[in-house]
N, C-alpha and C positions, 0 to 999 in steps of 0.2 A: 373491697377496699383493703384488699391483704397491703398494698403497699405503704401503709400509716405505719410510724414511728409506734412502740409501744410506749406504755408508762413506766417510766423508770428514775433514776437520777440522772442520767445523762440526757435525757431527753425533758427533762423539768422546767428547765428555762425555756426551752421552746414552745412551751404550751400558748397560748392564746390567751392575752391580758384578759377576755371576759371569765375567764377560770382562777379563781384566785390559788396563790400559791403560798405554802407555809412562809409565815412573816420571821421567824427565827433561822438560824445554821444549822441545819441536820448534822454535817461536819462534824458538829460542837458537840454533838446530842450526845450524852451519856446514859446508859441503862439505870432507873430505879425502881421502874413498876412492871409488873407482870400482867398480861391478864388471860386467864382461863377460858375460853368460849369465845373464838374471834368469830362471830355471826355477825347479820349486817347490823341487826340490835348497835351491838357495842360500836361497828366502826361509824355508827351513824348519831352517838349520843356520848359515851365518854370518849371516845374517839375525837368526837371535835372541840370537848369542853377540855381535853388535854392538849388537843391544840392552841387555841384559845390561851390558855395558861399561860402555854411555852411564848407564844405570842407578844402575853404582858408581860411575865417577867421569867424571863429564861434560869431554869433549874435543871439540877440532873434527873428529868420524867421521862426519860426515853423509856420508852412500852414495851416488851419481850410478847409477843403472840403465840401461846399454845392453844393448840385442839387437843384433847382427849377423847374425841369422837369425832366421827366426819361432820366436814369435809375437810380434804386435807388442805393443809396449805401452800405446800409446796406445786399444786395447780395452779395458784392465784396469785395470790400475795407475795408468796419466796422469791418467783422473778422481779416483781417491781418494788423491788428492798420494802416492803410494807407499804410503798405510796398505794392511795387508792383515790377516786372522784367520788368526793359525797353528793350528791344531785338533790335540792328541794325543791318540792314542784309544788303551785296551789291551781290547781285549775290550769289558764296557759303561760304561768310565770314559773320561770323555773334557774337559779340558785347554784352555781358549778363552783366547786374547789375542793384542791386538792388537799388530803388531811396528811401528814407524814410525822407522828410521835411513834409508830411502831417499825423500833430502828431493827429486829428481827422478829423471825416466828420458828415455830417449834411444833414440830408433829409429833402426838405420843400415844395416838391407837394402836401403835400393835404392842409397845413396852412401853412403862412408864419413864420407863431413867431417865431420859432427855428432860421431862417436864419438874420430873425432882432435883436434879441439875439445876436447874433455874431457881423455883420455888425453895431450895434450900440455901445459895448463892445470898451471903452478905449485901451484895449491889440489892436486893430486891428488898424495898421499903415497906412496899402498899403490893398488895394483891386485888385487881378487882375481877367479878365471877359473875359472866352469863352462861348457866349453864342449862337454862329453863326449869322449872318444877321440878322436872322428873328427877333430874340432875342429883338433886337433894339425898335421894332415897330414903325419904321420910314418910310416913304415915301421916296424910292430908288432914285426918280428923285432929289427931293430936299431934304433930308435930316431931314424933318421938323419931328416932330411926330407925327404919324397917329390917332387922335381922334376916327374914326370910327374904328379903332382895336379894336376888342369885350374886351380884356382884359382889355386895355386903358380906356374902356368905361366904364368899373365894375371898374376900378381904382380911376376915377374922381369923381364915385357919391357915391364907400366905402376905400375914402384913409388910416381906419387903417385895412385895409383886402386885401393888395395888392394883386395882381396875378402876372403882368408883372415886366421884371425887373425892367424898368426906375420907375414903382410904389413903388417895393423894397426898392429900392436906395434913392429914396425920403423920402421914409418912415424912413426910418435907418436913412438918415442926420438929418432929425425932431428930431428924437431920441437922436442924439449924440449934436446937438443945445439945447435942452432944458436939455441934464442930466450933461454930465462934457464939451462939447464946442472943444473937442482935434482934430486937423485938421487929414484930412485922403486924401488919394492919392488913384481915381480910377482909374485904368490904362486898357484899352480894348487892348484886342489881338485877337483881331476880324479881319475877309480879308475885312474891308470898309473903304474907302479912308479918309484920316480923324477921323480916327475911334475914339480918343478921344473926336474934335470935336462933332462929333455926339453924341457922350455919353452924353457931357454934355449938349448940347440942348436939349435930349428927357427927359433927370431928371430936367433943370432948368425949362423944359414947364409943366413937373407933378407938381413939386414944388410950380411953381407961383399959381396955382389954392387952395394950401394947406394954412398953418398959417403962416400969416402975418411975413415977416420978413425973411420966411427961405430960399427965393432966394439970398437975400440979405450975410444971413449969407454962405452960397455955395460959392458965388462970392468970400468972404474974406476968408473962411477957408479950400476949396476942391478944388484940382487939377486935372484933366484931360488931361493929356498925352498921345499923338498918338504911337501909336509902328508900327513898322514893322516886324513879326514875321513868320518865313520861314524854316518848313523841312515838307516832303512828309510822311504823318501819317495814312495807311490806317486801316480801319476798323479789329480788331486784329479776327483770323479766330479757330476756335479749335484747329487746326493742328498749331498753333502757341501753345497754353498750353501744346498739345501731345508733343510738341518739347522740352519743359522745362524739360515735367516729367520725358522723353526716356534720354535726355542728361546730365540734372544737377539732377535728383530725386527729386524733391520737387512738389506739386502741388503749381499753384497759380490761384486764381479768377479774375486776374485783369491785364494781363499782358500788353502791349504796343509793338509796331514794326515801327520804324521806319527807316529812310535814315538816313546815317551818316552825311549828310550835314544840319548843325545848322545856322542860324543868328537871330540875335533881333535887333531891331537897336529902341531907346527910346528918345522920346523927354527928355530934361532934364528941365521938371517941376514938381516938387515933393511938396507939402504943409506942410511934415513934414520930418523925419527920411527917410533917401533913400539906399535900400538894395543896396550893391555895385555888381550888375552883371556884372559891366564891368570886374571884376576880374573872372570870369567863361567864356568871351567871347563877351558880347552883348556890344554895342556901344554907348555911348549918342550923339544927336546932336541936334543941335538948331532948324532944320528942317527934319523931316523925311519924307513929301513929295514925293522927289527927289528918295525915297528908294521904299516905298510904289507903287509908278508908275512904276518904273523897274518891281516889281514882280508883282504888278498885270495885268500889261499891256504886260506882256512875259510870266512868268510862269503858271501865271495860269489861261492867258488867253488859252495858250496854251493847259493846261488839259481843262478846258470846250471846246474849237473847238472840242478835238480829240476827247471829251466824247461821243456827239453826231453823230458825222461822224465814231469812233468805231464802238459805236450799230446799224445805220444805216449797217455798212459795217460786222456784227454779231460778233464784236470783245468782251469780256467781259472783260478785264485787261487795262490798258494803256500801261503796255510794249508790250500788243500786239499788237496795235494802232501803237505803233513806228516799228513795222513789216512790217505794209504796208505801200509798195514805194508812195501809191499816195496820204495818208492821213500827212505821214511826208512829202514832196514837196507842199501841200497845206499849212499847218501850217508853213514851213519857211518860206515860199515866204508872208504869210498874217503877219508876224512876222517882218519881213525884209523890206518888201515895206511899209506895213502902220502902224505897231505898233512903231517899233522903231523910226520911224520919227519924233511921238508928243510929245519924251521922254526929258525932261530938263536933263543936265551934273547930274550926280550921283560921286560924290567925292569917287576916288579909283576905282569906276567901268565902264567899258567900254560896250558896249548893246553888239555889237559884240561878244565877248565872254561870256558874260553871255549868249547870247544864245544859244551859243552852248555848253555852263555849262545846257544849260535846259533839251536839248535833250538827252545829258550822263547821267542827272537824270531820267529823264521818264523811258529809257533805261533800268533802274536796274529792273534784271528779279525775284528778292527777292521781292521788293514789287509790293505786289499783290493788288492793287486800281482797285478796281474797276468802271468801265463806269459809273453804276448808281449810285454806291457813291457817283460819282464828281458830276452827274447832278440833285442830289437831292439842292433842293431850288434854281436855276438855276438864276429864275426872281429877286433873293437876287443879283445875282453877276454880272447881265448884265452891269449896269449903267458903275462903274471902272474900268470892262473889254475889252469892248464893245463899247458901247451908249458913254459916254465921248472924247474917241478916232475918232469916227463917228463924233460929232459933230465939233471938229477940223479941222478936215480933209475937213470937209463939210463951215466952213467957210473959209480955204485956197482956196475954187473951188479946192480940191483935189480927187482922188478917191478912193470909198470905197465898194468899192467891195468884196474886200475877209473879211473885219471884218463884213460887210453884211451876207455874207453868216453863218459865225458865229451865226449872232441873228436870221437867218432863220431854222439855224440848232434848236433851242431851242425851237422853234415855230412847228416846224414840228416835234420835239420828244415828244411837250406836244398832238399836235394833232394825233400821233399814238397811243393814249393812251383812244383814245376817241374808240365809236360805233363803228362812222361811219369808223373807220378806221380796227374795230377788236378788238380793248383793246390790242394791239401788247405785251403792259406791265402797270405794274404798274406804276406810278410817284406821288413825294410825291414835292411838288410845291403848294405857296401859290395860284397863277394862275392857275394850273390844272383844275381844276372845269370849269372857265369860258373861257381859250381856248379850252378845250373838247368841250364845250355845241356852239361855234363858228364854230368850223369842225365838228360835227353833221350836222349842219344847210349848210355850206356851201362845203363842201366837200374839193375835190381838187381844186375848185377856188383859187388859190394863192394871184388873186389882193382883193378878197372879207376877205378874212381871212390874207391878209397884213392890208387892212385898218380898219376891225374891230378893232382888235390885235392892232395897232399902235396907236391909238383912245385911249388909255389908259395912263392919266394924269400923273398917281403914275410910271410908269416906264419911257415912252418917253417922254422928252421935247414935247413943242407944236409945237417948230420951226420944229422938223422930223416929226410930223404928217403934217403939211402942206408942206414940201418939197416932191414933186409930182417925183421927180427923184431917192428918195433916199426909197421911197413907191413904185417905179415901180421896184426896184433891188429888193428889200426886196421880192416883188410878183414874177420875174422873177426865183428867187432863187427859192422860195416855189415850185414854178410847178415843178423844177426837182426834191427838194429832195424828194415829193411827190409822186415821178413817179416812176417806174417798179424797176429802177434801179437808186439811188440815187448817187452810188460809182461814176457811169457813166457821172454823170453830174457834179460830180467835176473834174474829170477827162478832162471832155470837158474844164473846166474852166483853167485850168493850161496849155493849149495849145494856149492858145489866151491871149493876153496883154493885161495890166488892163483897165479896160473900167471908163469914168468917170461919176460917179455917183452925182446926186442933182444939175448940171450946173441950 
């Protein structure tokens, strides 16, 4: 079907009334926001809540789109001035329109300039930032910024040649302090707890080490606001673009697929001008917290459990994961007995049905997420999925058994990745390397390859490395998932009542 129209502005109008089309004048569109990390993430969630906006009541939110990492844009997006087809499917209903708030984009892997250009430009109001975990270069356990990250490291000894973002960020506020001073609002919509928080301690720790005065000036003129940001966005597949061309005729390079279920929930700290998204949907609250732990300590803890215990179990999707009887009775029961328990009151929502809001998500047989999807950078998400909930539970004398098994399951997916195990698969995990080069050396030892593995500062508190009860679970796990039949050994586990773990 090479002979289809592409996606562009000239070709906009002609699209097919079932595809809806931006309800404002791009024409009109003036640049105020930027964002960091144009993945399908963002063009599938603030993406359309700034559409939406622009929709209600027309401002100047025109989007500027940088990469500071692949892929580039200028494959995708640069030819179709930013337009792209957001696609939401549930099952066999499936949701087409066109989003168009990113009036440009900006490529800045190989030099940053182009991206400080922007990020330092008066027009730019609001900054928002997907730039996954890693992105951060922070230390998981405590949040801190990680020094010895190579980029970090190139950042501190050539702060005007940044690489990382917090170097970026840095670099840009320099920028905007020494040329006109106009306040600007980072906002992350990033899955880490806290996640403004963190923002602004890995940029005010670049900062301090830069020109005199510009933590100071940061404190007074940038804000940092936590978000909570939630719908199931997986990796868009070809068969998703055949689908555009077979059904609406147009080709596009850049399309998006997502769940129809939308939330943002934003702290309400802004340092200047604030896009009003609550009129699209998303929520301001003086604590987002409360929001943040519900989803990450349900939903998505729930996809990393099943990611792992899937591919053990040869499953490749997550609604196929929800097929098997004993991988969903494992995730309720580790959802029900110890996640929900460490969860503070959520205003408006109740755990109980949200989680069974989770499982009717997972369920949708339209998206197609994939296992290794989810369990790419894995050691990013442990801490506020996982490891946080553990340490709670493990100071009540509570048991923690099944969100154990959880962090065993991560441990034993990186270690099937290794020699000694076969190379079963690929994984792409900032740990990879050094749990591989551990189960080389130690094999199926569980207890040897718990303590090594837990021995590690940047992920586990110290309090779980010395807790000999909750390092003996961790090992007891390892040896089944390890063993012939993994499925088997959770199976065992869901037959017997919870055991208490770290007394």
């Amino acid at each position: 079907m090479s002979g289809l129209p592409s996606l562009d502005p000239a070709t906009l109008a002609a699209i097919p009334a079932a595809v809806r089309r931006p309800a404002y004048d791009r024409d009109a569109l003036a640049v105020g926001m930027a964002h960091v990390g144009v993945g399908a993430f963002h063009r599938c969630h603030q993406g359309e809540f700034t559409d939406d906006l622009l929709g209600e009541r027309f401002d100047r939110w025109g989007v500027v789109g940088i990469n500071i990492r692949e892929p580039r844009l200028a494959d995708t997006l640069k030819p179709q001035d930013g337009l792209y087809t957001r696609l939401l499917r549930e099952d066999d209903r499936v949701d087409a329109r066109v989003i168009g708030c990113m009036v440009s984009t900006v490529d800045a892997q190989d030099d940053a300039g182009a991206a400080l250009d922007v990020l330092a430009s008066p027009d730019i109001e609001v900054v928002t930032l997907t730039v996954t975990e890693k992105g951060y270069c922070h230390k998981p356990a405590s949040g801190l910024l990680d020094e010895a990250n190579p980029d970090i490291a190139h950042d501190l000894a050539n702060p005007a040649e940044p690489k990382s973002l917090p170097g970026i960020l840095a670099t840009a506020l320099e920028r905007r302090m020494q040329s006109h001073g106009r306040p600007v609002t980072l906002v992350s919509c990033d899955n880490i707890p806290s996640n403004g928080a963190i923002l602004g301690g890995v940029v005010r720790a670049v900062a301090e080490r830069g020109e005199a005065g510009l933590s100071a000036w940061i404190g007074a003129n940038v804000a940092f606001p936590s978000t909570m940001v939630d719908r199931i966005v997986p990796a868009t597949a070809e068969a998703d673009r055949q689908m555009i061309e077979q059904t609406y005729g147009y080709r596009d390079r850049a399309p998006v697929v997502g769940e129809p279920f939308l939330q943002w929930v934003i702290e309400n700290r802004f340092a200047g001008r604030v896009p009003q998204w609550d009129l699209a949907g998303a929520t301001w609250a003086d604590d987002v917290e409360p929001f943040e732990l519900l989803k990450m300590r349900v939903l998505n803890a729930a996809q990393s459990a099943l990611c792992y215990l899937g591919l053990f179990a040869g499953h490749e999707y997550t609604c196929d994961d929800m097929r098997d009887e004993t991988l969903t009775a494992f995730v309720r029961r580790m959802l029900l007995e110890e996640s929900v328990p460490t969860l503070p009151p959520v205003p408006g929502m109740a755990p109980g049905p949200y989680v069974e809001q989770t499982f009717s998500r997972l369920r949708n047989t339209a998206i197609r997420h994939r296992n290794h999807q989810i369990a790419t950078d894995g050691s990013q998400k442990l801490v506020q999925r996982f490891i946080n909930p553990i340490r709670e539970r493990l100071g009540r004398n509570e048991s923690v058994e099944l969100l154990s098994l959880a962090v065993a399951g991560w441990i034993a997916y990186l270690a099937f990745a290794s020699k000694r195990f076969g190379r079963r698969w690929t994984v792409e995990d900032p740990y990879s390397d050094r749990v591989a080069a551990i189960a080389d050396r130690v094999g199926k030892d569980g207890a040897a390859l718990a303590a090594e593995v837990l021995s590690d500062d940047r992920l586990f508190a110290r309090e779980l490395f010395e807790n000999a009860g909750f390092k003996a679970t961790i090992a007891r796990h390892l040896d089944g998932l390890l063993s012939y039949d993994p499925i088997a050994y959770v199976r065992s586990l869901l037959s017997e009542p919870a055991v208490q773990a770290g007394r």
